[in-house]
N, C-alpha and C positions, 0 to 999 in steps of 0.2 A: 501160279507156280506151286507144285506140290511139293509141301513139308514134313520132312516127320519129327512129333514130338521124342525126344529120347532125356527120359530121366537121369540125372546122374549125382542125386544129392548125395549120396552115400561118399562121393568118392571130392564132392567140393566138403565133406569135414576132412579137418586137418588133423586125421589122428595118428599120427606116424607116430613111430616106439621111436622115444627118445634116448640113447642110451652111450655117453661118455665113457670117459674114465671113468671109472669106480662105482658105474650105473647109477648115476644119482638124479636123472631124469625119470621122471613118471608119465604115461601117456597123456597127450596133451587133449586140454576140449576141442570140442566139435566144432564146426562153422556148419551156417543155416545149410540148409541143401537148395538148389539151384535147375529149371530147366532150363534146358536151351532147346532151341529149335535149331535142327541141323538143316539146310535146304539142300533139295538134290542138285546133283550135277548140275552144271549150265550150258550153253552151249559157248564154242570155242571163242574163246575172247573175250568171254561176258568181263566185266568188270568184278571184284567182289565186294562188299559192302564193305566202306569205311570202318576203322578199327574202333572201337568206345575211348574216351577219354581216360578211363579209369586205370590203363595201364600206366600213363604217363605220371602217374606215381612214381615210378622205380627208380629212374634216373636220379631223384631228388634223394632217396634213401641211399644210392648206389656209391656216392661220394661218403660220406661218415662211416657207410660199412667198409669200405676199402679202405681208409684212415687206418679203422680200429687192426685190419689185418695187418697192418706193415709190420709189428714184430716178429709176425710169422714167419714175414723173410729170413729173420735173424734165426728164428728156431729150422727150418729147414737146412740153411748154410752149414748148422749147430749139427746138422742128424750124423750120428754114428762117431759122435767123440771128438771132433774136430774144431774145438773151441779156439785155436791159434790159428786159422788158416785166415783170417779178416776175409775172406770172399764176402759182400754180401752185409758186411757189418759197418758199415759207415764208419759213424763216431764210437760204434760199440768197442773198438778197439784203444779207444783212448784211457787214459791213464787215470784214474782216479784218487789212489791213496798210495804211496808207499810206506811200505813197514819193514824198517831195516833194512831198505833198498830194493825189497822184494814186492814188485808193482802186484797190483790189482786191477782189473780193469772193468769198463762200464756194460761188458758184455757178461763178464760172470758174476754181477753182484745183476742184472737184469738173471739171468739163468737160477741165480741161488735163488732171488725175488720170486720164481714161478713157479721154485720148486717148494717155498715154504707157502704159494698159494694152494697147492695139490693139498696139501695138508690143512689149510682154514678149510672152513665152511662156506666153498665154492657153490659147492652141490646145491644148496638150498638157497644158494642165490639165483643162481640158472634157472632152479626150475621155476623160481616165481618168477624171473624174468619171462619166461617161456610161456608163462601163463597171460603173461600181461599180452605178451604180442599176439598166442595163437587167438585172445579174445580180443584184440586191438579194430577198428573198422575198416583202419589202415590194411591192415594184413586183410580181410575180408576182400575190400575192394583189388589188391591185387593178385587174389588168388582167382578170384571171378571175373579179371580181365584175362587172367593164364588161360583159364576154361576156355573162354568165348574165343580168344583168335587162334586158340588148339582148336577150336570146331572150324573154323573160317578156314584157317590155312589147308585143313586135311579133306574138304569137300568130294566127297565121290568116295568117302571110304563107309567101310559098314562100323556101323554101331557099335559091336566088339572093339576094331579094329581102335579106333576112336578111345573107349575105355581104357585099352593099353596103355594107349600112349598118355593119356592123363594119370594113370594110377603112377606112370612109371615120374612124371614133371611131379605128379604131388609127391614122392619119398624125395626127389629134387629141389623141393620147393621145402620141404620138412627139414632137409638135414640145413639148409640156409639159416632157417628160423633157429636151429639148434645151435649152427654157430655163434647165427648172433648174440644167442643168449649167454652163449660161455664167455665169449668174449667179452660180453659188456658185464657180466659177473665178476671177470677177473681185472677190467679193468677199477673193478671199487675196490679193489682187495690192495691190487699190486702198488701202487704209490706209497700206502702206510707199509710194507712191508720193505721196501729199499732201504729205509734207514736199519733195518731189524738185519736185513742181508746183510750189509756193508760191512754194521758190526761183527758178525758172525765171520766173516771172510777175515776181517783182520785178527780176530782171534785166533783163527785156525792158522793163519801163517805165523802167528807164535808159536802155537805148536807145533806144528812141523818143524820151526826152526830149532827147537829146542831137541826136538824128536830124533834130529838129523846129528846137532850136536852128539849125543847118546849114541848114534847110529840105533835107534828105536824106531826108524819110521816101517810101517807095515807093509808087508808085501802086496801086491798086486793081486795075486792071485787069491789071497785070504777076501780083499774087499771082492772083485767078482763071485767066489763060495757064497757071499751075505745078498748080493744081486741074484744070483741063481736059485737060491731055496725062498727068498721073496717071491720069483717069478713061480715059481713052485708049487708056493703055498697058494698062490691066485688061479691057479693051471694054466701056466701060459708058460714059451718059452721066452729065453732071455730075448730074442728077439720081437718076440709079441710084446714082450715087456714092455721093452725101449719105444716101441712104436705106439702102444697105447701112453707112454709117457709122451712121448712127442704130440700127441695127436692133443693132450691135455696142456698144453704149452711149456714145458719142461723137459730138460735133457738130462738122460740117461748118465752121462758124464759129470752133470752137477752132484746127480746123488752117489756116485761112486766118491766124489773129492771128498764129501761129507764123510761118509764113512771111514777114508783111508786118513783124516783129519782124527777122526772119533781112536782106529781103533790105535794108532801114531800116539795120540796123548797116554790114553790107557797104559799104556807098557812105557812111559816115561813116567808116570805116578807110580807105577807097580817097583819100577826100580829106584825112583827117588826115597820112596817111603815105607817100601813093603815091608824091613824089618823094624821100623816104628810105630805100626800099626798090631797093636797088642790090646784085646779085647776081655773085661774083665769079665770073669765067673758071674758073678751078680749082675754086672749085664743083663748076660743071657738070661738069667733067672725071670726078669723082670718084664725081659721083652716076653718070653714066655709066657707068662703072667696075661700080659696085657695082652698078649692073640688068642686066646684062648676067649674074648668076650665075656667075663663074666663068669668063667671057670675056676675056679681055683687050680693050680697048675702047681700051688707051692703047698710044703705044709710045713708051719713054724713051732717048734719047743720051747714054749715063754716062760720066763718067770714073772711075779710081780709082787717088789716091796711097797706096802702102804703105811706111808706117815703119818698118822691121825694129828693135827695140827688142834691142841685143847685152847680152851679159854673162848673170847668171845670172838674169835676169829678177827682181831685187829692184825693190822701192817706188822706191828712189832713180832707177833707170835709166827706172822709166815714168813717173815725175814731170818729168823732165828733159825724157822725148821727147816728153810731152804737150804742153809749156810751147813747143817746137821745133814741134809740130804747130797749136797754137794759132797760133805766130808766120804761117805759111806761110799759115791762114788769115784773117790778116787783110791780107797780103801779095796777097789773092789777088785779079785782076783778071776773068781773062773764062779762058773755054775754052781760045783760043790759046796765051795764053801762060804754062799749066799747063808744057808741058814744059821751058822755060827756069828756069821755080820749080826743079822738080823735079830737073833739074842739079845746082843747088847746093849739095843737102841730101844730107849724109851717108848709105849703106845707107838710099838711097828709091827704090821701081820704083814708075813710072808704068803702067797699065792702061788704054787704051783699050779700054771693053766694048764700045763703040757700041753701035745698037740694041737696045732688051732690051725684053720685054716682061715687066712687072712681079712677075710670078711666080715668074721667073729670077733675084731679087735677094732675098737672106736679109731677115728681118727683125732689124734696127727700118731698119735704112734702106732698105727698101722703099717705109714709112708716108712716113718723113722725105724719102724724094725723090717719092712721089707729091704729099705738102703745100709742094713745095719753088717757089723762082720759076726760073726759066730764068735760067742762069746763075750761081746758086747753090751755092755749097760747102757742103756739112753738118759740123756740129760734128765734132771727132776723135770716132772711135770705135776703143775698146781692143778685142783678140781671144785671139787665143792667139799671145803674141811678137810680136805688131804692131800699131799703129795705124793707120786707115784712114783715108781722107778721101776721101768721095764728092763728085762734082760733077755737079750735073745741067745739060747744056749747053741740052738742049731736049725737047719732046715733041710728040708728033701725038696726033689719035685715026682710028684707022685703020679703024673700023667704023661709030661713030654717024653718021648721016644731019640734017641739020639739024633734021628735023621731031623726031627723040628726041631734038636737044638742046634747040627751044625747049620740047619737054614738061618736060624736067628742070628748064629753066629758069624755069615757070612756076610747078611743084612747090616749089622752091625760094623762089622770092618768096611763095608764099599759107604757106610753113610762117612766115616769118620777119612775113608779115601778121599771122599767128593769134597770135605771139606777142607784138606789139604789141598788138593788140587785147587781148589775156589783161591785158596791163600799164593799157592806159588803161581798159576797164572796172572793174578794181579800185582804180585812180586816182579814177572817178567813184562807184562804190559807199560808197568812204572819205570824200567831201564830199556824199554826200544824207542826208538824212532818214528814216528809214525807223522808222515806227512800228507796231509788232505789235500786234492787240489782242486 
């Protein structure tokens, strides 16, 4: 019987382009390359040569991979926002927690769970998953049994013909290996994330409820504006969106609740607190200050009286000059008329620093005249045989531009928002209801 050799190792590696949500697959390794011998036609009725062992691998894997898909069914039933319809959802529909009589159920804290795994470090689990299997001998053996009864079953075709159809089984046999990798990534992620969900669910129906109270909750079409310039930014429409979302084990509908929860709170802090939210001048300054990395951003006009503390520097003579230095400090009026104080005080020199910028001033009274008011004397400070007393007359900021100071300024009010809001949310969590079941 004549044979013909036909090489096709190129196409027994497994290098399909791996490519999820968020592209977080890398092409995968190669598997060895392989000949087969194709035989020619036979004649009519010939028998064909028994099949290898090697495929009857699959069936053993085909049970656990099908396990791992069943939530799938849930995320398909899920597609296109239809989280209430139970088609499809088993027990997903059952009852888990209520909060002020307002259920939750074991399908949207499974939904929130998938959707706070899009965001873990799915990707880099995949792909090492992916790595493990495409170099696994397992996968070897039954990519090489796909070969040989693709040559078996197609006898009498040409060599090309043949190629096709395997180039076309191995991007079939690829995207298999892909799922199983995401899947089995997401299932190490998704267990520790349900208790994170749960929480999160119950929280947000605080706020809505609170939101609702106010009539604060957000409009509909504001959350869709926040989905649409996402999809946007990715180039993709809202529908490519939702379907590269589904395709990642998450619904489009989860991440809309999330945000219409986000933006519902927001505007219940905005009207609870917005006019108690007053942000001091020195604030600004300081945050200023500090974003600048090492800039000076400020420039301070100091004064400084020095105590000369005589004798042999014992306890008694700096308790005295402390008590002398406290006096002058509450003696003390304004800038001007430091050097008339300073006249009358025994072994005391006056310092005009003038301008400094804050870097040029030791610490602690650096801190103490950056926190200080204009016009301001700082508490005595002891040194080596003298007491000091700083005065800060005034300051500029010589570099920020108004627009870095309303940023600061804005920074400023949403930190001292958030932690209002941190206080009244656990204010309302400590009077609801909340029952686990």
């Amino acid at each position: 019987m004549r044979s013909v050799s036909c090489a096709i190792g190129g196409l027994l590696g497994i290098g399909m382009m791996l490519a999820p949500v968020g592209g977080v697959f890398a092409q995968s390794a190669q598997l060895p390359g392989l000949v087969v011998t194709v035989p020619p036609p036979g004649p009519p009725g010939a028998a064909p040569a028994p099949p290898p062992p090697a495929p009857q691998t699959q069936p053993k894997k085909a049970a656990p991979k099908a396990a791992k898909r069943e939530p799938a069914a849930a995320e398909k039933a899920s597609a296109g926002g239809d989280a209430g319809s139970g088609k499809g959802m088993g027990s997903g529909q059952n009852i888990v927690v209520l909060v002020n009589d307002d259920p939750i159920t074991g399908f949207e804290v499974d939904q929130r769970a998938r959707l706070l795994a899009l965001q873990a470090n799915v990707g880099a689990r995949a792909q090492e998953n992916m790595k493990r299997l495409a170099t696994s001998e397992d996968t070897t053996k039954r990519w090489r049994g796909i070969v040989e009864q693709t040559v078996r079953d197609n006898q009498g075709k040409s060599r090309e013909q043949i190629m096709a159809i395997l180039e076309q089984k191995r991007t079939q046999f690829g995207e298999g290996l892909r799922q199983q990798a995401l899947e089995s990534a997401k299932a190490g992620v998704l267990p520790g994330l349900r208790k994170t969900a749960l929480e999160e669910l119950v929280e947000e129906r605080i706020k809505l409820q609170e939101a609702k109270k106010l009539s604060a909750l957000a409009d509909d079409v504001d959350v869709d504006n926040i989905v649409r310039n996402i999809a946007k930014r990715n180039n993709l429409s809202e529908k490519e969106f939702a379907e590269n979302m589904r395709k990642g084990g998450a619904d489009v509908a989860a991440m809309k609740a999330r945000f219409k929860a986000t933006l519902s709170w927001n505007e219940v802090v905005r009207r609870r607190f917005g006019r108690d939210v007053v942000v001091n001048p020195l604030e600004i300054d300081r945050f200023v200050s500090q974003a600048a990395k090492g800039d000076d951003e400020i420039e301070l006009d100091v004064q400084r009286l020095i105590l000369n503390v005589p004798g042999k520097l014992d306890q008694k003579d700096f308790a005295a000059r402390l008590l002398e230095a406290e006096k002058i400090r509450r003696n003390f009026k304004d800038c001007k008329s430091l050097g008339g104080l300073a006249a009358g005080v025994e072994n005391a020199k006056l310092e005009n620093l003038g301008i400094r910028k804050p870097s040029s001033i030791p610490e602690p009274a650096r801190t103490l005249l950056l926190n200080a008011r204009d016009g301001e004397m700082l508490p005595p400070s002891p040194g080596a045989g003298v007491i000091d007393l700083y005065v800060l007359c005034s300051r500029k900021v010589v570099k920020a531009n108004d627009k870095a100071r309303d940023e600061a300024a804005a920074e400023l009010r949403q930190k001292e928002f958030e932690l209002l809001a941190r206080k009244h949310l656990k204010s309302l969590r400590q009077d609801a209801h909340i029952e686990y079941r």
